[in-house]
LOZAKE-396504 format. One record per residue: residue number from 1; residue in one letter; y negated, z, x negated of N, C-alpha, C, O in turn. Coordinates in steps of 0.02 Angstrom, whole numbers, padded with zeros to 5 digits. Each point is the difference from the previous one (the first is absolute). Layout:
// residues N
SITE   i aa   n.py   n.pz   n.px  ca.py  ca.pz  ca.px   c.py   c.pz   c.px   o.py   o.pz   o.px
SITE NUM  a      Y      Z      X      Y      Z      X      Y      Z      X      Y      Z      X
...
This chain:
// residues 159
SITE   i aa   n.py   n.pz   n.px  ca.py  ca.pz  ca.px   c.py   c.pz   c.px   o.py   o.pz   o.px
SITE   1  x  00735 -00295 -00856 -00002 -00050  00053 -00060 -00045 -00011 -00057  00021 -00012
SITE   2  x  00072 -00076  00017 -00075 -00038  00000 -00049  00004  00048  00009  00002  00061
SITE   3  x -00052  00000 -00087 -00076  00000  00065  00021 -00051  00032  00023  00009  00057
SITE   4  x -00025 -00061 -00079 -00007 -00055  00035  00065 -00030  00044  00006 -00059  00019
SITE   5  x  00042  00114 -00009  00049 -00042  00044 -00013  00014  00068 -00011  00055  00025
SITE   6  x  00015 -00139  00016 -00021  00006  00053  00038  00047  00053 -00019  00007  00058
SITE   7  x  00071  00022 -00083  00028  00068  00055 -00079  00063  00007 -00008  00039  00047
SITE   8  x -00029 -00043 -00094 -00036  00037 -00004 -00085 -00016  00041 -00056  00024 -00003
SITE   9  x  00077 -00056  00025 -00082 -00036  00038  00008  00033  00062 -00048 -00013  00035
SITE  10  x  00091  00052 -00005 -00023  00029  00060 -00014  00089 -00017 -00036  00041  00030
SITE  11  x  00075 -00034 -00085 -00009  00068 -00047 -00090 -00002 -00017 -00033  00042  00031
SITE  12  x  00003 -00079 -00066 -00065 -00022 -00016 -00063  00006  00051 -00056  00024  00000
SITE  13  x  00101 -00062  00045 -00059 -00019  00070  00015  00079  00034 -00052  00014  00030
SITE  14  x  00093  00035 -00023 -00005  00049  00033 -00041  00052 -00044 -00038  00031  00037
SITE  15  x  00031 -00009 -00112 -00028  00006 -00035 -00084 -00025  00007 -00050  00033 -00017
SITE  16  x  00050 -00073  00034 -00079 -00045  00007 -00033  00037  00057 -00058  00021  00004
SITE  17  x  00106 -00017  00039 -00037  00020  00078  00005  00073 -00010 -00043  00025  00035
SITE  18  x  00079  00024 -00071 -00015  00071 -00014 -00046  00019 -00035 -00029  00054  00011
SITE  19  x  00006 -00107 -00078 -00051  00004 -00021 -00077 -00014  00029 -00052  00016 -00028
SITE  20  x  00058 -00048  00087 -00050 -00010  00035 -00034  00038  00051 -00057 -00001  00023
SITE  21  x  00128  00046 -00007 -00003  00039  00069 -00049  00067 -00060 -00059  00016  00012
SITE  22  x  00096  00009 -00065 -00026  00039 -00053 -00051  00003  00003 -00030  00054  00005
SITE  23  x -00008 -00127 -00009 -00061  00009 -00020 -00027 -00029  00068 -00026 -00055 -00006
SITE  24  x  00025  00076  00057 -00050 -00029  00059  00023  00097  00012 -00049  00020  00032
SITE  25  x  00093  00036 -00042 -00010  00058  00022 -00047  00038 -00061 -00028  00055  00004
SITE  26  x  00028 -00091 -00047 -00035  00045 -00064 -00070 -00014  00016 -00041  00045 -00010
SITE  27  x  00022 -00102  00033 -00048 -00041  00041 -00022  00055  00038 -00053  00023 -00022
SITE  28  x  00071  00000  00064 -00011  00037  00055  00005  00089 -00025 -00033  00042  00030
SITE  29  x  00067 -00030 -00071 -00004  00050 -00030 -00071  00031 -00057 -00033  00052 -00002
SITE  30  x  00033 -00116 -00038 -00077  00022 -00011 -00055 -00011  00020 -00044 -00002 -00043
SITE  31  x  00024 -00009  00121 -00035 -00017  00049 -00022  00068  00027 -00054  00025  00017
SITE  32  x  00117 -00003 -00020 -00011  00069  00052  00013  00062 -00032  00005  00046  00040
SITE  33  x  00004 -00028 -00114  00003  00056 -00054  00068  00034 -00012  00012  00058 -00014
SITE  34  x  00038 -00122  00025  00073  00039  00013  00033 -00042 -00054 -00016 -00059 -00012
SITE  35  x  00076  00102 -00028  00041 -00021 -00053  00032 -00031  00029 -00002  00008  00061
SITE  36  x  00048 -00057 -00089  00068 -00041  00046  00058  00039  00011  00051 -00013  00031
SITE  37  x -00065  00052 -00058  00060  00067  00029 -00007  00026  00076  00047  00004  00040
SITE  38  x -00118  00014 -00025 -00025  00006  00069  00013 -00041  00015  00039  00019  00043
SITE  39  x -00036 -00100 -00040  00014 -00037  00036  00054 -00004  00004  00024  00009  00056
SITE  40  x  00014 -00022 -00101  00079  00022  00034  00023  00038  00055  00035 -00017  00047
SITE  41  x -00068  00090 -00064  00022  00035  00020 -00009  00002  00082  00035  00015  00048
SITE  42  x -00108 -00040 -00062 -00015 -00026  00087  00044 -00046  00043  00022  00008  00057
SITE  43  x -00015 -00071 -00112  00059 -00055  00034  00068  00043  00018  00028 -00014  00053
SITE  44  x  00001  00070 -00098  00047  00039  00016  00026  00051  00053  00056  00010  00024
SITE  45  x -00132  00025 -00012 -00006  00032  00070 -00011 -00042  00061  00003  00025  00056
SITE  46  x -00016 -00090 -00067 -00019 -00040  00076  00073 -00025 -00005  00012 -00011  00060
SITE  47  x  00045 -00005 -00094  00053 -00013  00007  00058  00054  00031  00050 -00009  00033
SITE  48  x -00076  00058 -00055  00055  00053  00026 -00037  00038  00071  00030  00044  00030
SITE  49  x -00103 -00071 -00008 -00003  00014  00068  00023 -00047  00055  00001  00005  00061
SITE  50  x  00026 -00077 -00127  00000 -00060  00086  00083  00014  00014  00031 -00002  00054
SITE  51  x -00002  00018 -00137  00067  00031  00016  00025  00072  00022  00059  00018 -00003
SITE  52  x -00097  00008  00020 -00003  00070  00026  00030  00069 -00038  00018  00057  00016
SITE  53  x -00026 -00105 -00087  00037  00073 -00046 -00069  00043 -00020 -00060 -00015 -00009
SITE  54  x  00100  00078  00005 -00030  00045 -00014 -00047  00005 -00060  00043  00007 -00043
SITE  55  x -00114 -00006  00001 -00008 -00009 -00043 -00047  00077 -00022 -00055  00019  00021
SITE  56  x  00098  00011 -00066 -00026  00053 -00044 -00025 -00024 -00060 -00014 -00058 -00015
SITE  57  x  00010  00109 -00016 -00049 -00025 -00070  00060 -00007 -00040  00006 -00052 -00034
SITE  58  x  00047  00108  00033  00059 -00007 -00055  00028 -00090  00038  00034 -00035 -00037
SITE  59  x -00047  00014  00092  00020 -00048  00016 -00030 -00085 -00049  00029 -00049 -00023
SITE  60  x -00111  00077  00029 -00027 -00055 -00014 -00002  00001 -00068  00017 -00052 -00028
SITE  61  x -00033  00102 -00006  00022  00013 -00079  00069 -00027 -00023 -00006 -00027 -00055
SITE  62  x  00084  00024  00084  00046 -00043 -00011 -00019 -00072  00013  00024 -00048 -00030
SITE  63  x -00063  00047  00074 -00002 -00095  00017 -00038 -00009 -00055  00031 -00041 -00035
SITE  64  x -00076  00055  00011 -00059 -00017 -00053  00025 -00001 -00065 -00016 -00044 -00041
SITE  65  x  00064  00100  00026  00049  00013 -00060 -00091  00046 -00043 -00029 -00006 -00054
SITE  66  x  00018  00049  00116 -00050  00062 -00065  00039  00070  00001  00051  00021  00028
SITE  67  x -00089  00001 -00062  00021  00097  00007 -00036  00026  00040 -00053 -00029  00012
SITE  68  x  00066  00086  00020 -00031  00028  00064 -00069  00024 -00004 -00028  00025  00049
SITE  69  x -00009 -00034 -00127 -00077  00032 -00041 -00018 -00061  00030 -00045  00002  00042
SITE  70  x  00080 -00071 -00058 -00047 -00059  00003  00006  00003  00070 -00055 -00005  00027
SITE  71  x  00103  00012  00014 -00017 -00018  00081 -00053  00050  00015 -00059 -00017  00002
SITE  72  x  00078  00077  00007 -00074  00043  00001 -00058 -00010  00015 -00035  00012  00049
SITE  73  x  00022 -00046 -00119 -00062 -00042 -00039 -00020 -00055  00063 -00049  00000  00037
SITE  74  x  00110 -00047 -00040 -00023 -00068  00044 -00009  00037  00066 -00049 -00022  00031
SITE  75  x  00074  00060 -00007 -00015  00026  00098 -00049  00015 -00006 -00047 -00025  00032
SITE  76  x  00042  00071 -00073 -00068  00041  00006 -00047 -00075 -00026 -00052  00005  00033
SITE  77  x  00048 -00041 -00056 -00069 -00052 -00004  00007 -00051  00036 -00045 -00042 -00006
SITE  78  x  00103  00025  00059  00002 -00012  00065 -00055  00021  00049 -00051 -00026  00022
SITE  79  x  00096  00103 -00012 -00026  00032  00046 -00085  00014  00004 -00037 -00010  00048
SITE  80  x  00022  00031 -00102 -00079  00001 -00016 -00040 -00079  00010 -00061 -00004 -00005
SITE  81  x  00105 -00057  00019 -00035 -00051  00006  00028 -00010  00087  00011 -00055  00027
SITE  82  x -00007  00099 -00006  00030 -00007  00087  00073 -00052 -00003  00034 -00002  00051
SITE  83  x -00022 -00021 -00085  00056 -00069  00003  00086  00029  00017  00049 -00033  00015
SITE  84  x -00055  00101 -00022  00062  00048  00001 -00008  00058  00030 -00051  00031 -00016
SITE  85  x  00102  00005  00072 -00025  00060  00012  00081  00021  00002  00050 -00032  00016
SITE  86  x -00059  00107 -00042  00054  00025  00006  00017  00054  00069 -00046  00032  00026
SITE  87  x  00097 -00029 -00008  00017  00041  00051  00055  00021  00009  00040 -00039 -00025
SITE  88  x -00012  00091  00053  00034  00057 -00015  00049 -00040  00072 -00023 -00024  00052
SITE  89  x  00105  00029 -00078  00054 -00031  00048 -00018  00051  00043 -00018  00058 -00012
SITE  90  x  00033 -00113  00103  00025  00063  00054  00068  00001 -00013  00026  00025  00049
SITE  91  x  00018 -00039 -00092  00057  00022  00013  00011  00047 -00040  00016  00049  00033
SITE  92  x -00017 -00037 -00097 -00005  00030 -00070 -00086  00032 -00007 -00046 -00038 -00014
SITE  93  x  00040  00088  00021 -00078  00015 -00014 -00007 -00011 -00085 -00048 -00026 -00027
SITE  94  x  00102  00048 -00005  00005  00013 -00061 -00025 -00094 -00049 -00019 -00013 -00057
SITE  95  x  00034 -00025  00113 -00013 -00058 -00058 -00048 -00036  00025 -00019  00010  00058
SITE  96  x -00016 -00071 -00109 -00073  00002  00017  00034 -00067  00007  00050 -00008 -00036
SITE  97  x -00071 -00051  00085 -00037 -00051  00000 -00045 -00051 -00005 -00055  00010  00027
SITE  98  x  00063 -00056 -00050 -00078 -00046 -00024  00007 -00067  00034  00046 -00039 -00008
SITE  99  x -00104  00030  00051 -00010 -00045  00044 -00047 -00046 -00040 -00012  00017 -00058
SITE 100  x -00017 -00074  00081 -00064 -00032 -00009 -00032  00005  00047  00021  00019  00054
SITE 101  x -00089 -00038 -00069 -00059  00032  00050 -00019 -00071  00029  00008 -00050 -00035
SITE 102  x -00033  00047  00093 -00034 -00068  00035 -00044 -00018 -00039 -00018 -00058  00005
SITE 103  x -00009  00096 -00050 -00062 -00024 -00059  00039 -00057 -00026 -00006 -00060  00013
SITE 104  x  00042  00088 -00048  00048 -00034 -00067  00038 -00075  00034 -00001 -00055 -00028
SITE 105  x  00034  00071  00091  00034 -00052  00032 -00058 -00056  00016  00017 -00059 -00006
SITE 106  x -00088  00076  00027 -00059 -00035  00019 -00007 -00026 -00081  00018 -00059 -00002
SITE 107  x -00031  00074 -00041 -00033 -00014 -00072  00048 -00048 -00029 -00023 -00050 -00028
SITE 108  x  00090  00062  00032  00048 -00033 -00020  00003 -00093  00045  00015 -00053 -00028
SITE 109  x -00032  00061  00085 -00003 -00041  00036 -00057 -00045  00006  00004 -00059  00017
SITE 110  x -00054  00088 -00031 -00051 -00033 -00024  00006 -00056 -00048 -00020 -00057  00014
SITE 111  x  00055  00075 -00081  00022 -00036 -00044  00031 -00025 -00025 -00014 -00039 -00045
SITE 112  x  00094  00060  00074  00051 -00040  00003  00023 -00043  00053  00044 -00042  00002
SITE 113  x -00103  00074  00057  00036 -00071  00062 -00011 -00052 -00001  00041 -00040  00024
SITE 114  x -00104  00015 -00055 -00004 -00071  00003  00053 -00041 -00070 -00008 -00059 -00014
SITE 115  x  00033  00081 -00002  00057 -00018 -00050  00067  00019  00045  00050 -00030 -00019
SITE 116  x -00044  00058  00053  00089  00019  00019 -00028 -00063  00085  00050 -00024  00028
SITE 117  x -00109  00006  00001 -00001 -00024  00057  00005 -00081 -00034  00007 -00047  00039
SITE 118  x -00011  00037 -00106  00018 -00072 -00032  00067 -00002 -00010  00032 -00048  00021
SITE 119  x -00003  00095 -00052  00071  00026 -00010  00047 -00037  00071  00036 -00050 -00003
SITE 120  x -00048  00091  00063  00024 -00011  00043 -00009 -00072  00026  00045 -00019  00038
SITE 121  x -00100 -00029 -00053 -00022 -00051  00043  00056 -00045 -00049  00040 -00039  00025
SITE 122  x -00046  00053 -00100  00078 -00030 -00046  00044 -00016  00026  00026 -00053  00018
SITE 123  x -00017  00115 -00015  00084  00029  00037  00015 -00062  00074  00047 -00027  00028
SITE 124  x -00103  00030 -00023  00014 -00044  00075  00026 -00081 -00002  00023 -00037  00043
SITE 125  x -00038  00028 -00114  00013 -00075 -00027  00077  00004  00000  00022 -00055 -00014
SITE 126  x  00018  00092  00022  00079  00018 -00036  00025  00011  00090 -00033  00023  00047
SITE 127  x  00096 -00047 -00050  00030  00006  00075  00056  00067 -00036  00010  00017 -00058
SITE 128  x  00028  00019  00153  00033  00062 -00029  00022  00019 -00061 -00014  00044 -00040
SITE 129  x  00076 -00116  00047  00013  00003 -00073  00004 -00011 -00078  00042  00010 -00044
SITE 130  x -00100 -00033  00050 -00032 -00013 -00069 -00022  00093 -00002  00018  00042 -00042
SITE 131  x -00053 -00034  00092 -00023  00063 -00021  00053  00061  00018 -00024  00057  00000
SITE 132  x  00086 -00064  00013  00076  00043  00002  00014  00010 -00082  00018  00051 -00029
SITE 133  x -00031 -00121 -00003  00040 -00016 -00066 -00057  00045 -00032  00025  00051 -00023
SITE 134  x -00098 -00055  00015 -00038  00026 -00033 -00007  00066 -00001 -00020  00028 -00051
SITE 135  x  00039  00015  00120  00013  00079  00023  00044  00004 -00050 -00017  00033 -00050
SITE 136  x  00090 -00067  00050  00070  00027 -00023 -00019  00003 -00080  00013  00051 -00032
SITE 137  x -00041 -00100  00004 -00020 -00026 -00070 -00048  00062 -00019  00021  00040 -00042
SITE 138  x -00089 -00029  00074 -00047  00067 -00018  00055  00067 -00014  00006  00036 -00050
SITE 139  x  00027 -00036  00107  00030  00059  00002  00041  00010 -00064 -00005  00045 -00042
SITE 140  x  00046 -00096  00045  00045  00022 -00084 -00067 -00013 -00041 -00041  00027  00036
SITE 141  x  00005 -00054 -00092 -00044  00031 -00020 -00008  00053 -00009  00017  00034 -00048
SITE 142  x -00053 -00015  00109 -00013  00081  00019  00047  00051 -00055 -00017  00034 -00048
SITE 143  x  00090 -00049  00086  00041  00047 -00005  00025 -00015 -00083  00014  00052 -00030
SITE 144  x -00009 -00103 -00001  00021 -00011 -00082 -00054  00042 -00032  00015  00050 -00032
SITE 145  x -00090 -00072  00043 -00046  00045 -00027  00009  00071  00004 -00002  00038 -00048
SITE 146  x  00008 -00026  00091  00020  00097  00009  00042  00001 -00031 -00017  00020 -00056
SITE 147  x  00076 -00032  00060  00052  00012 -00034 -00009 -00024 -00099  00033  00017 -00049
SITE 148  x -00084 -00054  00055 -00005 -00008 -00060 -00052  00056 -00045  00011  00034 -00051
SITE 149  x -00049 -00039  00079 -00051  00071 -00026  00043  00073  00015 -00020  00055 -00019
SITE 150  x  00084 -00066  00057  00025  00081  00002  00032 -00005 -00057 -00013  00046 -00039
SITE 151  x  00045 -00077  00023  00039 -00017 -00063 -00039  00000 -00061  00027  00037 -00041
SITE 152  x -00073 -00062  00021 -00063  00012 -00041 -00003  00098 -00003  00020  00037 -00046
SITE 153  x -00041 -00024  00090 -00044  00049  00028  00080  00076 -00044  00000  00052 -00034
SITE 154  x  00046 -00095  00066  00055  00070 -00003  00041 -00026 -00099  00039  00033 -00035
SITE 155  x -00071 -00102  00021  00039  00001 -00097  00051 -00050  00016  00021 -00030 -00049
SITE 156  x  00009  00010  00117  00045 -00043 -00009 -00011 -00074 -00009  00045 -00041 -00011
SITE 157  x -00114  00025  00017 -00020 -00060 -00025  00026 -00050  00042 -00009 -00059 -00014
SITE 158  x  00040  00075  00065  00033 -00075  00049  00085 -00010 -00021  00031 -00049  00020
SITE 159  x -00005  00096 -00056  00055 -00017 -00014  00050  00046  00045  00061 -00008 -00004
Protein backbone atom coordinates (compact mmCIF):
# COMPACT_ATOMS: atom_id res chain seq x y z
CA UNK A 1 0.00 0.00 0.00
CA UNK A 2 1.45 3.34 -0.44
CA UNK A 3 2.39 5.56 2.48
CA UNK A 4 1.30 8.25 0.90
CA UNK A 5 -2.32 7.59 0.00
CA UNK A 6 -4.45 10.07 1.35
CA UNK A 7 -7.01 7.22 2.77
CA UNK A 8 -4.18 6.93 5.13
CA UNK A 9 -3.88 10.46 6.85
CA UNK A 10 -6.36 9.69 9.49
CA UNK A 11 -4.52 6.09 9.99
CA UNK A 12 -1.16 8.42 10.53
CA UNK A 13 -2.69 11.20 12.62
CA UNK A 14 -4.17 8.45 15.07
CA UNK A 15 -0.73 6.85 15.16
CA UNK A 16 0.78 10.44 15.96
CA UNK A 17 -1.48 11.00 18.95
CA UNK A 18 -0.61 7.27 20.37
CA UNK A 19 2.76 8.07 19.93
CA UNK A 20 2.46 11.05 21.96
CA UNK A 21 0.17 9.79 24.62
CA UNK A 22 3.38 6.91 24.79
CA UNK A 23 5.58 9.22 25.46
CA UNK A 24 3.89 11.89 27.86
CA UNK A 25 3.13 8.17 30.11
CA UNK A 26 6.80 7.05 29.70
CA UNK A 27 7.25 10.77 30.74
CA UNK A 28 5.63 10.09 33.84
CA UNK A 29 6.84 6.68 34.23
CA UNK A 30 10.39 7.55 34.51
CA UNK A 31 9.61 10.36 36.90
CA UNK A 32 8.33 8.10 39.38
CA UNK A 33 10.60 4.56 38.98
CA UNK A 34 7.91 2.58 37.12
CA UNK A 35 8.28 0.48 33.73
CA UNK A 36 5.45 1.24 31.17
CA UNK A 37 4.12 -1.97 31.94
CA UNK A 38 3.20 -0.58 35.49
CA UNK A 39 1.72 2.01 33.82
CA UNK A 40 -0.43 0.15 31.90
CA UNK A 41 -1.21 -1.83 34.22
CA UNK A 42 -2.31 1.04 36.44
CA UNK A 43 -4.38 2.65 33.44
CA UNK A 44 -5.88 -1.04 33.42
CA UNK A 45 -6.97 -1.35 37.01
CA UNK A 46 -8.50 2.30 37.11
CA UNK A 47 -10.54 1.06 34.05
CA UNK A 48 -11.96 -2.00 35.39
CA UNK A 49 -12.82 -0.09 38.76
CA UNK A 50 -14.89 2.75 36.86
CA UNK A 51 -16.39 -0.39 35.02
CA UNK A 52 -16.85 -2.40 38.01
CA UNK A 53 -15.16 -5.58 36.76
CA UNK A 54 -13.57 -7.64 38.85
CA UNK A 55 -9.74 -7.37 38.58
CA UNK A 56 -7.42 -10.37 39.64
CA UNK A 57 -4.01 -10.78 38.71
CA UNK A 58 -4.78 -13.87 36.25
CA UNK A 59 -7.13 -10.95 35.12
CA UNK A 60 -4.62 -8.20 34.65
CA UNK A 61 -1.88 -10.55 33.37
CA UNK A 62 -4.49 -11.38 30.27
CA UNK A 63 -5.07 -7.62 29.70
CA UNK A 64 -1.25 -6.95 29.64
CA UNK A 65 -0.68 -10.27 27.55
CA UNK A 66 2.29 -11.42 30.57
CA UNK A 67 2.69 -14.80 32.36
CA UNK A 68 1.57 -15.02 35.84
CA UNK A 69 5.91 -14.79 37.06
CA UNK A 70 5.74 -11.40 35.26
CA UNK A 71 2.38 -10.25 36.92
CA UNK A 72 3.69 -11.40 40.28
CA UNK A 73 6.70 -9.38 39.63
CA UNK A 74 4.63 -6.15 38.50
CA UNK A 75 2.01 -6.38 41.85
CA UNK A 76 4.40 -7.03 43.99
CA UNK A 77 6.51 -3.65 42.72
CA UNK A 78 3.20 -1.97 42.73
CA UNK A 79 2.33 -2.89 45.90
CA UNK A 80 5.75 -2.11 47.59
CA UNK A 81 5.39 1.41 45.92
CA UNK A 82 1.71 1.76 47.75
CA UNK A 83 0.10 2.37 44.04
CA UNK A 84 -1.70 -1.27 44.36
CA UNK A 85 -3.14 -3.14 47.18
CA UNK A 86 -4.34 -6.46 47.07
CA UNK A 87 -7.36 -7.85 48.88
CA UNK A 88 -9.03 -10.91 49.44
CA UNK A 89 -12.97 -11.06 47.63
CA UNK A 90 -15.97 -10.83 50.24
CA UNK A 91 -17.56 -13.00 48.00
CA UNK A 92 -14.89 -15.70 47.08
CA UNK A 93 -12.26 -15.61 50.01
CA UNK A 94 -10.27 -17.80 47.72
CA UNK A 95 -9.52 -14.97 45.06
CA UNK A 96 -7.47 -11.96 45.52
CA UNK A 97 -8.28 -8.54 44.21
CA UNK A 98 -6.23 -5.51 43.16
CA UNK A 99 -7.41 -2.12 43.70
CA UNK A 100 -5.40 1.22 43.29
CA UNK A 101 -4.48 3.14 46.18
CA UNK A 102 -5.50 7.03 46.69
CA UNK A 103 -1.62 7.40 46.49
CA UNK A 104 -1.45 6.21 42.92
CA UNK A 105 -4.94 7.84 41.85
CA UNK A 106 -3.40 11.28 43.64
CA UNK A 107 0.17 10.79 41.71
CA UNK A 108 -1.43 9.91 38.57
CA UNK A 109 -3.47 13.06 38.75
CA UNK A 110 -0.98 15.19 39.52
CA UNK A 111 0.42 14.56 36.13
CA UNK A 112 -1.89 13.67 33.89
CA UNK A 113 -4.63 16.22 34.84
CA UNK A 114 -3.40 19.10 33.54
CA UNK A 115 -3.24 17.34 30.08
CA UNK A 116 -6.74 15.39 30.19
CA UNK A 117 -8.29 19.15 31.78
CA UNK A 118 -6.84 20.55 28.08
CA UNK A 119 -8.16 17.38 26.54
CA UNK A 120 -11.55 18.16 27.76
CA UNK A 121 -11.50 22.11 27.22
CA UNK A 122 -10.78 20.54 23.13
CA UNK A 123 -13.45 18.47 23.28
CA UNK A 124 -15.56 21.47 24.04
CA UNK A 125 -14.65 23.09 20.62
CA UNK A 126 -16.74 19.97 18.87
CA UNK A 127 -20.73 20.06 19.28
CA UNK A 128 -22.57 16.42 20.25
CA UNK A 129 -22.07 15.30 17.15
CA UNK A 130 -18.90 15.88 15.93
CA UNK A 131 -17.97 14.33 19.15
CA UNK A 132 -20.83 11.11 18.60
CA UNK A 133 -18.83 10.59 15.17
CA UNK A 134 -15.40 10.70 17.04
CA UNK A 135 -16.77 8.17 20.10
CA UNK A 136 -18.16 5.78 17.18
CA UNK A 137 -14.75 6.31 15.04
CA UNK A 138 -12.30 5.72 18.50
CA UNK A 139 -14.31 2.88 19.26
CA UNK A 140 -13.86 0.84 15.98
CA UNK A 141 -10.19 1.62 16.18
CA UNK A 142 -10.23 0.31 19.50
CA UNK A 143 -11.90 -2.77 18.49
CA UNK A 144 -9.80 -3.50 14.76
CA UNK A 145 -6.64 -3.10 16.98
CA UNK A 146 -7.65 -5.87 19.42
CA UNK A 147 -8.76 -7.87 17.06
CA UNK A 148 -5.75 -7.24 15.22
CA UNK A 149 -3.04 -8.04 17.79
CA UNK A 150 -5.36 -11.20 18.71
CA UNK A 151 -4.80 -12.41 15.40
CA UNK A 152 -1.05 -11.59 15.49
CA UNK A 153 -0.90 -12.92 19.00
CA UNK A 154 -2.90 -16.46 18.09
CA UNK A 155 -0.57 -17.00 14.05
CA UNK A 156 -3.56 -15.95 12.09
CA UNK A 157 -2.05 -12.80 11.05
CA UNK A 158 -5.55 -10.98 10.31
CA UNK A 159 -6.66 -13.46 7.92
Amino acid sequence: MDDRNPDLHLVHLLRAVTVELDLFAAEFAGLHGLHPTDVRALIHLLDAGRADTPATPGWLGAQLGVNSASTTALIDRLEGLELVRRERDTRDRRRVLLTVTDKAVALGWSFFGPLIDEMVASMRTFDEEDLATVRRFLLAMRDVAATGRRNQRDGSGGQ
